[in-house]
C-alpha positions in Angstrom: -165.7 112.8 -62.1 -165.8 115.6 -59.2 -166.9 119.0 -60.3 -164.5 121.4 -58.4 -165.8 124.1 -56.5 -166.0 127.6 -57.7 -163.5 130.0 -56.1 -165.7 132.4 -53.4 -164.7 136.1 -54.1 -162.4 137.9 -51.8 -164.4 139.8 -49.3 -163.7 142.8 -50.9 -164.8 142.2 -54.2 -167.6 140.5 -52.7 -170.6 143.3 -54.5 -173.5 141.4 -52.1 -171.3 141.7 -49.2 -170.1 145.3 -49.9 -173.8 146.6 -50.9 -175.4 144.9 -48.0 -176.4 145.7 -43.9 -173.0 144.2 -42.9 -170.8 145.9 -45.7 -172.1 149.5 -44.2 -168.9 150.3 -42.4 -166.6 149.5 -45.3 -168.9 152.0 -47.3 -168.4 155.0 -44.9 -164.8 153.7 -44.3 -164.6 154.5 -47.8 -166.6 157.7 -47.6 -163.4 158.9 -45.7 -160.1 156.9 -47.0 -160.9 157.4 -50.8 -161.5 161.2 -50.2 -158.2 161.9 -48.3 -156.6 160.1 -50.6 -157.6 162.4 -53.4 -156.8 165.9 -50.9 -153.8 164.2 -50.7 -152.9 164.1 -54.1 -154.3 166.9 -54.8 -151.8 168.9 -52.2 -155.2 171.0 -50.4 -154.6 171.5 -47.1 -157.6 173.7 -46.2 -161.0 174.9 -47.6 -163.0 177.6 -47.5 -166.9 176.4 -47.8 -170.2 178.4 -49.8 -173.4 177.0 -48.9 -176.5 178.7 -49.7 -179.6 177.8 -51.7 -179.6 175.4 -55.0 -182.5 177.3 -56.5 -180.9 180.5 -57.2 -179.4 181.3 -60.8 -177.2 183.7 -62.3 -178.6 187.7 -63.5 -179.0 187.1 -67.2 -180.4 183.4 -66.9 -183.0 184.6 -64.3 -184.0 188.0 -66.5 -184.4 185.7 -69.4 -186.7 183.8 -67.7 -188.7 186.4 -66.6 -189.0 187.7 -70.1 -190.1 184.1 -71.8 -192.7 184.3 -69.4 -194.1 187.7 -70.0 -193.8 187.2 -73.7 -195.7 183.9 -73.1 -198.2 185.0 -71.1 -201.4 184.5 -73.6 -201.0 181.0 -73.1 -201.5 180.7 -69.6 -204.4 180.9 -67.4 -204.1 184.4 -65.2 -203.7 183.0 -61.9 -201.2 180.5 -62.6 -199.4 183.7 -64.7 -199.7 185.7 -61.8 -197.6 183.2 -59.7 -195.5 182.2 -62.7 -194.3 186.0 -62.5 -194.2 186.5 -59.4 -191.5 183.4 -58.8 -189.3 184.5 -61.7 -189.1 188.0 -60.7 -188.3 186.7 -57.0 -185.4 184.8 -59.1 -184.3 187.9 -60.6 -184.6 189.7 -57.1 -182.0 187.1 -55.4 -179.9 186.6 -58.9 -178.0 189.1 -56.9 -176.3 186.5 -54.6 -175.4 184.7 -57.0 -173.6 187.2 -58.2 -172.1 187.6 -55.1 -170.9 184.4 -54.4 -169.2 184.4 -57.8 -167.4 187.4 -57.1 -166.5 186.8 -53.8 -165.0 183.0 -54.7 -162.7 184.6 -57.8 -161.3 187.3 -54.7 -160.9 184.7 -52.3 -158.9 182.8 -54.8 -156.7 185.0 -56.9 -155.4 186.2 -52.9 -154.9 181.9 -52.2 -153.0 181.1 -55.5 -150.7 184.3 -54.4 -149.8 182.8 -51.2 -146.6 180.8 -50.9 -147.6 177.4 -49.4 -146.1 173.6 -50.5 -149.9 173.0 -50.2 -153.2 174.7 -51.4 -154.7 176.7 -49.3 -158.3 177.9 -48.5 -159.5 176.2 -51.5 -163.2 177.5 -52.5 -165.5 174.0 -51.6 -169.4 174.0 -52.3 -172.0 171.1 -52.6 -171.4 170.9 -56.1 -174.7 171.4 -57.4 -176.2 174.8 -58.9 -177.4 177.6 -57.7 -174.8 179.5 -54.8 -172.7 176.1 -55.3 -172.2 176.7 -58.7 -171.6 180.6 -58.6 -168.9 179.6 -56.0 -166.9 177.5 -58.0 -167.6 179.6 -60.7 -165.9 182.4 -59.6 -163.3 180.6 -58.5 -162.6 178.4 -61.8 -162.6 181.7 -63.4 -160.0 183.2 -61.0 -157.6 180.2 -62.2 -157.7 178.1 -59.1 -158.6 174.3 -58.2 -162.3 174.1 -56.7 -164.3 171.8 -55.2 -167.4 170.2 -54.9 -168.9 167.8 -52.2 -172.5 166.4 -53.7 -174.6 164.0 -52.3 -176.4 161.2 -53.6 -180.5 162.5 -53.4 -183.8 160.9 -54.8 -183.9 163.9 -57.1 -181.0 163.9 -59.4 -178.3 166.8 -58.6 -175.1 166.6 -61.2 -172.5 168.2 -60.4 -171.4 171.7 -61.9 -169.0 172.1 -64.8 -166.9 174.1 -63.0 -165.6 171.7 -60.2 -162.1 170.6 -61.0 -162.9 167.1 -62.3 -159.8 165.6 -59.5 -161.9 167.0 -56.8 -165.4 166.4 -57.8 -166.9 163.8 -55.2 -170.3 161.9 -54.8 -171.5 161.0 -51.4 -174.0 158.4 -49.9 -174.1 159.6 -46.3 -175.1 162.7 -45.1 -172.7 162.7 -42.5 -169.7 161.7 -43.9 -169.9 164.9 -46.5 -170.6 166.8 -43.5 -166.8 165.3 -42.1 -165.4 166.8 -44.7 -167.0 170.3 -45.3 -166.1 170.8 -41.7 -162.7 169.0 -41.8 -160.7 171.2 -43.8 -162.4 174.4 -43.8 -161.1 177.4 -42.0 -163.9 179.7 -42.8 -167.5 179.2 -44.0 -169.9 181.9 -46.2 -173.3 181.1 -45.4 -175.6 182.8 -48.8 -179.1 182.8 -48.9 -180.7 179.8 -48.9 -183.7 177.2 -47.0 -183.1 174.1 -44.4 -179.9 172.4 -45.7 -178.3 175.6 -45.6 -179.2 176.3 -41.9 -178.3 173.1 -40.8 -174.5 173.6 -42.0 -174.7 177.1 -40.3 -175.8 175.8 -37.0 -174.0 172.8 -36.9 -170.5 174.9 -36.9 -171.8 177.6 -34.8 -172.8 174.6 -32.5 -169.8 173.0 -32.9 -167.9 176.4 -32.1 -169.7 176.8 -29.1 -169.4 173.5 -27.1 -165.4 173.9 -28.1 -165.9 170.8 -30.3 -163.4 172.5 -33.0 -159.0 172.1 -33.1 -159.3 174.9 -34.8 -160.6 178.8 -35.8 -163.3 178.7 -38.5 -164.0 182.2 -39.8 -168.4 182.0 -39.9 -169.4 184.8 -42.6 -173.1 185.2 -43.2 -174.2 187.1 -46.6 -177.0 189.3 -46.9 -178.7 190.7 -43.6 -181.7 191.8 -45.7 -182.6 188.2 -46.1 -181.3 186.7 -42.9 -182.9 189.7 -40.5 -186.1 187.9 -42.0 -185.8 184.8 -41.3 -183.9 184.6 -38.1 -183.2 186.7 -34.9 -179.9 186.0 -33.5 -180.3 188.7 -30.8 -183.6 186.7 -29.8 -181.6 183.7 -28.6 -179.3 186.2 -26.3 -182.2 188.6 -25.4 -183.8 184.9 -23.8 -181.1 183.5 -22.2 -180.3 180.8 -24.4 -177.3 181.2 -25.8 -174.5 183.8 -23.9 -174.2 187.5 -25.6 -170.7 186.2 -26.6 -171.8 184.0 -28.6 -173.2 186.4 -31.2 -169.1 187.2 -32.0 -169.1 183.6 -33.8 -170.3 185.3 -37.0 -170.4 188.1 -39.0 -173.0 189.5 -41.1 -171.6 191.0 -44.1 -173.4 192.8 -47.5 -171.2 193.1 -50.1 -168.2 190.5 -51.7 -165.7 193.6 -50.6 -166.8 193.7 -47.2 -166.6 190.1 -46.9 -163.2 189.4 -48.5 -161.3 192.2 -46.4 -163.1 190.1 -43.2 -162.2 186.8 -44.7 -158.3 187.6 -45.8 -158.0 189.0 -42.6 -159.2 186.3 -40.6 -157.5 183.6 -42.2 -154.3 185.6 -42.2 -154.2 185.9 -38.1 -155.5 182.8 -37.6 -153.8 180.4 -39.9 -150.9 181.9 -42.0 -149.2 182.4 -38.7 -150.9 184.9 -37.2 -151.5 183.0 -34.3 -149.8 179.6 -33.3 -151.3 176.5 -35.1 -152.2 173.2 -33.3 -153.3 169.6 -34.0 -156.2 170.2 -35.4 -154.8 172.9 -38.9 -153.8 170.6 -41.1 -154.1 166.9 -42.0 -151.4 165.0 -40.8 -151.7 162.7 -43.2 -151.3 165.3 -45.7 -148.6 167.6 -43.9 -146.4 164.3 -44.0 -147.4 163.1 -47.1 -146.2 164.7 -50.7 -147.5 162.9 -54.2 
């Protein structure tokens, strides 16, 4: 008696095939159908994106860290103390933008939830991990709206933050694909504080602004010109000829949440709450035709 063949697997319930050198387009095919799907169903039409650094924590977490260390201190060799100290009260020193974020993500969403739209707009969008990313969607969980977060698979673990609205709380492999989407939707982007990752998203869009690679206006807010003066000189690149003097009006260095709101509302109000005529590229078709 003939043993019969085992069925193969359908291709795509094939784990080898999927997981494997040959399966990679399906994976970043997926890396953009599954998240539209979810926008979709979600109604959000646009986003407004925080980036900034992971490292920075809320006022009263980082003063309570400074104080376990001072009342700890016997314990520790003084050099290592020294430096201990001197980290946590740099913590407490940039707790501030944290604070900032948070408050400017609860403005920037009690004004979207007021405006009358079939869809969601300007919906407050971070990396989803802590630091700036959580203060973000913090402040606007707390203002009542839907927020949401864009992490990325990394060898050192980053969960997500609690306050991502669980529908919209999404897990990338490729660097690129989550980059798709935080420039996608968004119509503006709040650039905190913060070390390489959060200079490559600011120069990216400026880049992308410049060579007219975008369908549409992104508002380019950067927060806190006592950090930023530091570490880079935009007048530099004009002063030397490489980048044109009008390039500088891409962005706007603001200082306080008010500051940047009033810039922000404003903005997005010429630009896309018919202010100015839309085109192709501000909304998602898919989603402008589509209703749950």
């Amino acid at each position: 008696m003939t043993d019969h063949l085992k069925s193969a697997p359908v291709a795509y319930q094939n784990e080898p095939f999927l997981n494997s050198p040959d399966g990679r387009i399906l994976r970043m095919l997926a890396e953009y159908q599954e998240p539209l799907a979810r926008f979709r169903h979600e109604q959000i039409q646009d986003t407004v994106v925080f980036f900034g650094s992971a490292r920075f924590q809320g006022r009263q977490d980082a003063t309570n860290a400074l104080a376990a260390i001072e009342e700890n201190h016997a314990a520790k060799p003084v050099a290592q103390l020294e430096k201990d100290l001197k980290r946590a009260q740099a913590a407490v020193d940039m707790a501030r933008y944290y604070e900032d974020a948070r408050r400017l993500a609860h403005m920037l969403t009690k004004w979207s939830i007021q405006i009358p739209a079939r869809r969601r707009r300007f919906v407050v969008t971070t990396g989803g991990g802590p630091g700036i990313m959580e203060a973000a969607n913090l402040g606007a969980h707390e203002a009542g709206g839907k927020t949401i977060g864009l992490n990325i698979q990394l060898p050192f673990e980053q969960s997500p933050n609690q306050y991502i609205t669980p529908a919209l709380n999404f897990q990338f492999h490729y660097f690129f694909m989550r980059k798709f989407w935080f420039a996608y939707l968004a119509k503006a982007l709040v650039i905190f504080p913060g070390g390489f990752g959060t200079m490559d998203e600011l120069f990216e869009i400026l880049t992308l602004a410049q060579t007219d690679k975008l369908a549409k206006k992104i508002l380019v807010v950067i927060y806190g010109s006592e950090y930023w003066n530091r570490i880079l000189n935009f007048q530099a690149f004009a002063d030397a000829g490489t980048i044109s003097p009008e390039d500088l009006n891409q962005f706007k260095i603001v200082d306080t949440p008010e500051d940047a709101f009033e810039y922000l509302r404003d903005g997005l109000t010429k630009y896309h709450l018919g202010g100015a005529p839309k085109n192709v590229g501000e909304v998602l078709p898919e989603i402008a035709k589509t209703r749950p």
